[in-house]
C-alpha positions in Angstrom: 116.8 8.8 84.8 116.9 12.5 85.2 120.1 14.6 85.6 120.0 16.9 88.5 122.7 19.4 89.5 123.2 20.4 93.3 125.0 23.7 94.6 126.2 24.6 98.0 127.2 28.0 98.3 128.5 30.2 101.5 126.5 32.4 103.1 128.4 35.2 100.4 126.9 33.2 97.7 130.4 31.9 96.7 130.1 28.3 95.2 131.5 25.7 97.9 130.6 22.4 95.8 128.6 21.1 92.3 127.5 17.5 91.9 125.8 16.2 89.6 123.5 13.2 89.8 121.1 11.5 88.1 117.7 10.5 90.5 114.7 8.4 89.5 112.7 11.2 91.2 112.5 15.1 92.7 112.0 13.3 95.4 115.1 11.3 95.8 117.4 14.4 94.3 116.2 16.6 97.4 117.2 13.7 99.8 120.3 13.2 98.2 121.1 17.0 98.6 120.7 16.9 102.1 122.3 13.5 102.6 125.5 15.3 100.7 125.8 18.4 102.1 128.8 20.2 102.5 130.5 21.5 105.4 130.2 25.2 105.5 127.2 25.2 103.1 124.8 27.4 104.5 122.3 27.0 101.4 122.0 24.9 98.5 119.7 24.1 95.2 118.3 21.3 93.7 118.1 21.7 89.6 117.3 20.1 86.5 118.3 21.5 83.6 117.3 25.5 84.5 114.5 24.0 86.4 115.0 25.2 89.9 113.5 22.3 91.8 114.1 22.9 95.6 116.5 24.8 97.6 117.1 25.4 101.6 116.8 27.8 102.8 113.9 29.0 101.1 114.4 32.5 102.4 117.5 33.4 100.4 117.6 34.9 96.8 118.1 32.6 94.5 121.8 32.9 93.2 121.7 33.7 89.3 123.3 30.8 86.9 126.7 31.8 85.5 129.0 29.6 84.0 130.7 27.8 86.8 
């Protein structure tokens, strides 16, 4: 199965939480995001590897990868 990493981040852009997760499918790592979100999170992404694969919302700039 696929590895897929999730970040919620403040409305700052400050990271809040990171989990990773492996998921047969896109599919199944988007609904796992929103199943796990965290309170406070006002957006999150959905990557695998530096594949950005979905984030919410879709309106914000999309937060540069740093090291973590």
């Amino acid at each position: 199965m696929p590895e897929y990493e999730i970040t919620y981040r403040h409305d700052d852009g400050s990271l809040t939480a990171k989990i990773e997760t492996h998921c047969a499918t896109d599919k199944e790592a988007k609904i796992f995001a929103h199943a796990m979100k965290v309170d406070g999170a006002c957006r999150f992404e959905v990557r695998q590897g530096e594949t950005l694969i979905y984030a919410r919302p879709q309106t914000f700039p999309v937060v540069q990868r740093t090291g973590f």
